[in-house]
Backbone as CSV, one residue per row, in Angstrom:
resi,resn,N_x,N_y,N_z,CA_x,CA_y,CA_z,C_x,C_y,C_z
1,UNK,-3.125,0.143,-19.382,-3.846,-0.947,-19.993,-4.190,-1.957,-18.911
2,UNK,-4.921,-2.772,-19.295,-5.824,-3.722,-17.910,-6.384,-5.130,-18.955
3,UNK,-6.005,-5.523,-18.107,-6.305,-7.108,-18.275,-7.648,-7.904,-17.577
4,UNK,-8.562,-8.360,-18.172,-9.523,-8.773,-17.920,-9.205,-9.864,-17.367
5,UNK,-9.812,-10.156,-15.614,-9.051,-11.994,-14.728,-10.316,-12.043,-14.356
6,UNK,-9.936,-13.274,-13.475,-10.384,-13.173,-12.054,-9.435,-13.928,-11.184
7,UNK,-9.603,-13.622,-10.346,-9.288,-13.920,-8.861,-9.540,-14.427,-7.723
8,UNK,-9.747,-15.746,-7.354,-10.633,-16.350,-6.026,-9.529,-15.930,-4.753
9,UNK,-9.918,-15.588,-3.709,-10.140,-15.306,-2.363,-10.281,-16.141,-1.545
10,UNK,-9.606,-16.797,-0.575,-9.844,-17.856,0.436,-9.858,-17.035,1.579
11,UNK,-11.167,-17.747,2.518,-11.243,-17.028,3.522,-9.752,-17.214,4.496
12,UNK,-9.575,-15.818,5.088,-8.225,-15.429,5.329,-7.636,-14.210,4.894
13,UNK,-7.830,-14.500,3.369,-6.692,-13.843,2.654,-6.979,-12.578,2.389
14,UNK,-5.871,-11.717,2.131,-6.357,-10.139,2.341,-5.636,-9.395,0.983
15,UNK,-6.829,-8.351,0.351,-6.643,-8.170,-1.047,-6.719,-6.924,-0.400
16,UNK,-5.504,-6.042,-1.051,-5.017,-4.469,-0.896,-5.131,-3.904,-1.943
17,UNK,-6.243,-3.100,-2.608,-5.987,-2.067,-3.357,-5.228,-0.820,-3.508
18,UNK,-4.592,-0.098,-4.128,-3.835,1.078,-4.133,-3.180,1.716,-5.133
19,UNK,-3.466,2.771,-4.989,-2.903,4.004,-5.964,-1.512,3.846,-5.982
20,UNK,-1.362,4.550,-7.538,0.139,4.585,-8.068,1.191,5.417,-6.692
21,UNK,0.749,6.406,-6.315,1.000,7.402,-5.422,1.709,6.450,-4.052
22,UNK,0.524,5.451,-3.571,1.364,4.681,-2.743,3.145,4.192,-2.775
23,UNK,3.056,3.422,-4.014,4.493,2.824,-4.612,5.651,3.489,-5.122
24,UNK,4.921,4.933,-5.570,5.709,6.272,-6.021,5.902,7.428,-4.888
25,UNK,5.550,6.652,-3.605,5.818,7.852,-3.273,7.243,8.261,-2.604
26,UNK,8.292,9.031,-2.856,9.618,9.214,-2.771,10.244,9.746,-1.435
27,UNK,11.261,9.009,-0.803,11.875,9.486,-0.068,13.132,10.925,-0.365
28,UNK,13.906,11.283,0.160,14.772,12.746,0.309,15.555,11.556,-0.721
29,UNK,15.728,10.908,-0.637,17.258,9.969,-1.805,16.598,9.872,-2.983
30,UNK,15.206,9.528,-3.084,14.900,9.599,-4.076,13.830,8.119,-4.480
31,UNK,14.508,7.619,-3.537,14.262,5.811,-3.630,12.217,5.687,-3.097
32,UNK,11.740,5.138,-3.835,10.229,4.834,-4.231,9.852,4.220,-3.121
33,UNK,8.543,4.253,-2.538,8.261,3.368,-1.242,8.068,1.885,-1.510
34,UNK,7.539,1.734,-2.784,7.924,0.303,-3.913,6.975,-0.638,-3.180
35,UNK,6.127,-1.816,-4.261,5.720,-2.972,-3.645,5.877,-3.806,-1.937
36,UNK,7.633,-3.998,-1.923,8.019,-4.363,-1.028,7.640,-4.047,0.617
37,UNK,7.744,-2.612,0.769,7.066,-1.740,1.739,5.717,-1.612,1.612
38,UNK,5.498,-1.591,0.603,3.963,-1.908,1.101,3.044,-3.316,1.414
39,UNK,3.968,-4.338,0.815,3.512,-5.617,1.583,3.383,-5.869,2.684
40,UNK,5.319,-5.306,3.425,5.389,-5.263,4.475,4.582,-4.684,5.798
41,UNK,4.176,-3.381,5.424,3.077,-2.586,6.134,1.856,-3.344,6.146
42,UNK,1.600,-3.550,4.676,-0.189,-4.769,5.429,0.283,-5.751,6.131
43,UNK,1.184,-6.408,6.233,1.366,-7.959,6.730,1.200,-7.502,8.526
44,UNK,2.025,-6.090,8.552,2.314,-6.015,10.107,0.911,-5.452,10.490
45,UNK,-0.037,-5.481,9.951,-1.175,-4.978,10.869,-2.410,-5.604,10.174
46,UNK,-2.211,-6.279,9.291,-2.884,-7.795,8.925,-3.692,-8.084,9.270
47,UNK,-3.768,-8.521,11.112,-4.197,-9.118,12.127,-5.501,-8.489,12.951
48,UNK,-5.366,-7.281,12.883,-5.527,-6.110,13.255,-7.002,-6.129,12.072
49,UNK,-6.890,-6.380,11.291,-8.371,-6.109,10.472,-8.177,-4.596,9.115
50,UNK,-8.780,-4.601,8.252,-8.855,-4.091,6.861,-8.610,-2.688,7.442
51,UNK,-9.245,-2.025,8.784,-8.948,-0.780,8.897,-7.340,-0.538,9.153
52,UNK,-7.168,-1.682,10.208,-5.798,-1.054,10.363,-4.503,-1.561,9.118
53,UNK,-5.229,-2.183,8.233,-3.915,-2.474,7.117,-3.856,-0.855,6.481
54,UNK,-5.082,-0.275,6.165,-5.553,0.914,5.731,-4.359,1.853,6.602
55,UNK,-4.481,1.996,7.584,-3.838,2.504,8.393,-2.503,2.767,8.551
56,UNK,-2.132,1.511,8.371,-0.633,0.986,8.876,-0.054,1.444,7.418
57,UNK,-0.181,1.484,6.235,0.475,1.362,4.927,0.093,2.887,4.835
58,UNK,-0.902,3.623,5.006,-1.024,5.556,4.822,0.124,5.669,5.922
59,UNK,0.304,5.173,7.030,1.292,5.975,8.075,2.756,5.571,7.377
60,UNK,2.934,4.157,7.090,4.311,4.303,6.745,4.699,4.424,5.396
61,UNK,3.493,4.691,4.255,3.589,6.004,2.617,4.302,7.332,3.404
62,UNK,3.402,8.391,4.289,3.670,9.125,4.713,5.266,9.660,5.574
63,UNK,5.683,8.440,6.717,7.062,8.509,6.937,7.997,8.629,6.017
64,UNK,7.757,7.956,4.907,8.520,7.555,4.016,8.799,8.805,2.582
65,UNK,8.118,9.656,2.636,7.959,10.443,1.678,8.536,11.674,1.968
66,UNK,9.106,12.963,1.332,9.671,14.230,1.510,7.883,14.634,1.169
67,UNK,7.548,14.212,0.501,6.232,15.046,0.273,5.245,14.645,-0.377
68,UNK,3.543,15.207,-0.340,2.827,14.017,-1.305,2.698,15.155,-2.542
69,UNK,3.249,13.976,-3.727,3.037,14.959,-4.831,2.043,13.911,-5.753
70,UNK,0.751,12.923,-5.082,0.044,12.224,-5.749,-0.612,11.861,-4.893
71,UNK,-1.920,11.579,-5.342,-2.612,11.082,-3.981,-2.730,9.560,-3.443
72,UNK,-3.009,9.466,-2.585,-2.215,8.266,-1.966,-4.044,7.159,-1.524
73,UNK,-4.159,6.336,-2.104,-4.981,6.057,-1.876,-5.280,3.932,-1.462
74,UNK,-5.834,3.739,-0.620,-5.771,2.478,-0.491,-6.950,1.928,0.575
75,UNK,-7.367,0.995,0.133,-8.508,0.373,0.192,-8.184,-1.158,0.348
């Protein structure tokens, strides 16, 4: 279900789209790559510009996972 907003944007600020697959995607314990890690991953390459947040958050979904069983998508 989805909720009809909006949202203003200050120049700066950086809006991450992403698939369920990102937040679900599971390590060997079992434990979810979750919101948290993925904040963390845009923040550290932030700076770096929209490609490399793109970047930085697929490489560390991927470390983080035994396997992709969803597709992993982020924009």
């Amino acid at each position: 279900m989805t909720v009809d907003g909006a949202l203003t944007l200050a120049p700066g600020d950086t809006l991450v789209v992403y698939s369920d697959g990102v937040v679900e995607a599971a390590a060997a314990s079992g434990e979810h790559f979750g919101l948290e890690r993925l904040i963390a991953s845009a923040r550290r390459a932030v700076s770096a510009g929209p490609a490399a947040v793109v970047a930085e958050v697929v490489a560390a979904v991927a470390a983080h996972r035994v396997s992709q069983d969803d597709d992993v998508t982020v924009v």
